[in-house]
Every structure is written in C-alpha cells, then in structure tokens.
matplotlib code that plots the C-alpha trace (Angstrom):
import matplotlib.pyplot as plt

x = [20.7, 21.3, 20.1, 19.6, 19.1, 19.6, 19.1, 20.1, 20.6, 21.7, 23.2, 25.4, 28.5, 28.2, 26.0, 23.1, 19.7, 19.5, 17.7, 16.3, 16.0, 15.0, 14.7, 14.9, 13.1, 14.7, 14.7, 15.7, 16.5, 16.9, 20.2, 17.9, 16.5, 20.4, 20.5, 16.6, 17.9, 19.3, 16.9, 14.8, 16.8, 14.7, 17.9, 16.6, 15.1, 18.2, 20.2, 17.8, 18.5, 21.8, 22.9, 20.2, 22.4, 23.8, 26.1, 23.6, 20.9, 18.7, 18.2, 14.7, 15.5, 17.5, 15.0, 12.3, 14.8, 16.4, 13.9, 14.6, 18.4, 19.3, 22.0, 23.3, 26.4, 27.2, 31.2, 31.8, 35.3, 34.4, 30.5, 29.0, 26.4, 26.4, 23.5, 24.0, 21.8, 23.5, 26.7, 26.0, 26.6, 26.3, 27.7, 26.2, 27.8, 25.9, 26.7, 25.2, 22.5, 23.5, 24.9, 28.9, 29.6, 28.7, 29.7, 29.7, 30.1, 27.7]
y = [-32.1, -28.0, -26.9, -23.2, -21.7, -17.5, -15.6, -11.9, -10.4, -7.0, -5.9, -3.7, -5.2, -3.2, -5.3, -3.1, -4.5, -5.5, -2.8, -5.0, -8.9, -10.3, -14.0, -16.2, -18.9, -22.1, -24.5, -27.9, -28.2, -31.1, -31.6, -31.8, -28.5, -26.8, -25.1, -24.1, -21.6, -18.8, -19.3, -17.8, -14.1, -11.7, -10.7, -8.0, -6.2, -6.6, -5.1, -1.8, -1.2, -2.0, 1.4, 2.8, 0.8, 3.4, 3.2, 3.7, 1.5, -0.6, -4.4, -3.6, -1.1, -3.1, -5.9, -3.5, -2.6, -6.2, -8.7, -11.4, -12.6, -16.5, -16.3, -15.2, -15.4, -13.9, -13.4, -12.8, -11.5, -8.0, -8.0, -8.6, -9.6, -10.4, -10.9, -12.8, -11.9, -14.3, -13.0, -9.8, -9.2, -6.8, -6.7, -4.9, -3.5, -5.0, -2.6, 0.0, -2.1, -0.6, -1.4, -0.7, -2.0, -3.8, -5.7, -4.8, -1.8, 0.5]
z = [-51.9, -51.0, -48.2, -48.3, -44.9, -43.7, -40.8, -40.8, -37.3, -37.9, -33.9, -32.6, -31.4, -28.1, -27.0, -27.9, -28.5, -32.5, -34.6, -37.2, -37.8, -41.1, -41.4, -44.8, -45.1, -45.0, -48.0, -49.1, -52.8, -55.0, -56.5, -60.0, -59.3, -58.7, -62.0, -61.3, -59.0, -61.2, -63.4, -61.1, -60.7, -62.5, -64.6, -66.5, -63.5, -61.7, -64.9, -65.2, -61.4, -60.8, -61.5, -58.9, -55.8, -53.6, -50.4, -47.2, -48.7, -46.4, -46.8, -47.2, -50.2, -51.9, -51.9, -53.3, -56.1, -56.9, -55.4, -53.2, -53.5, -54.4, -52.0, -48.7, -47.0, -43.7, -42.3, -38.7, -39.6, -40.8, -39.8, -43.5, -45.0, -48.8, -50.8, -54.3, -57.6, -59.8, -60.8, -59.1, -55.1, -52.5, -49.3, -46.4, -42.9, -40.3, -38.0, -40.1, -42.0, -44.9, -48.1, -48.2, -51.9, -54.5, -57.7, -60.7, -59.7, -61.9]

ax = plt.figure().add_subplot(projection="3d")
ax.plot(x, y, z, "-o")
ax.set_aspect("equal")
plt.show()
C-alpha cells in the first residue's frame, strides 16, 4: 500500500510569519491501483503548456497551467519543493514561492 501524504509550508527562514500554506490531501492507495496514478496526469495538457513555465511562477499558477501534480517531494537541504507531472518536474524556492527550474526544460 502507498501512502501519499503533502503539506507545503512556504516560510521564511527568518523566522517570519509563513506567506502562504497549501495543504494536499492525504491518500491511501492500493498497491493494485500504483500504475492508476500516472494514468491520471492529463499528459497532453501538460505537453501544450510546458513551454508556458517560467521562473517566478506561483504554486498557484502553475497548478492553473498543469493541474494538480501526482507527486510531491519537499528537501530541507536547499528549501525546495518539487512537484512531479509524470516524467516532468518542477522545483520551487520556498523562500520565494516561486518556481526556480524545471525539467524538461522547454
């Protein structure tokens, strides 16, 4: 069984107040429903925008462009986020809520 679990908490390291929060939703998937889970990356509106990413981008932006992502990994090393579209990724400064890059690039 996956368990697929996210919680963005975009802060400032200085200890200021976090500008924005955005929580995923938790969920529990069946191993038998694994391979489900790309199947359900709306591919062909991910390939028409990908070319429209652009440094600076909000979370929010992107998800109006691309949709929800089907992953999410967050790294405390270099404050990241990075958002998975199938074989596509971006990774966001979470100091900056922005996007920093992305791949493939366009």
């Amino acid at each position: 069984m996956l368990l697929l679990c996210a919680f963005l908490l975009f802060a400032d390291p200085r200890g200021t107040p976090a500008q924005e929060h955005i929580v995923i939703e938790t969920v529990v998937v069946p191993d038998s429903a694994k391979a489900d889970i790309s199947s359900q990356i709306d591919t062909p509106r991910i390939a028409r925008n990908w070319r429209k990413l652009r440094k600076g981008m909000s979370y929010h932006d992107v998800k109006a462009l691309l949709g929800s992502p089907n992953g999410i990994a967050s790294s405390v090393y270099d404050y990241s986020t990075t958002l998975h579209y199938g074989e596509y990724y971006i990774v966001f400064d979470n100091i900056k809520n922005t996007v920093r890059w992305w791949s493939p690039k366009n």
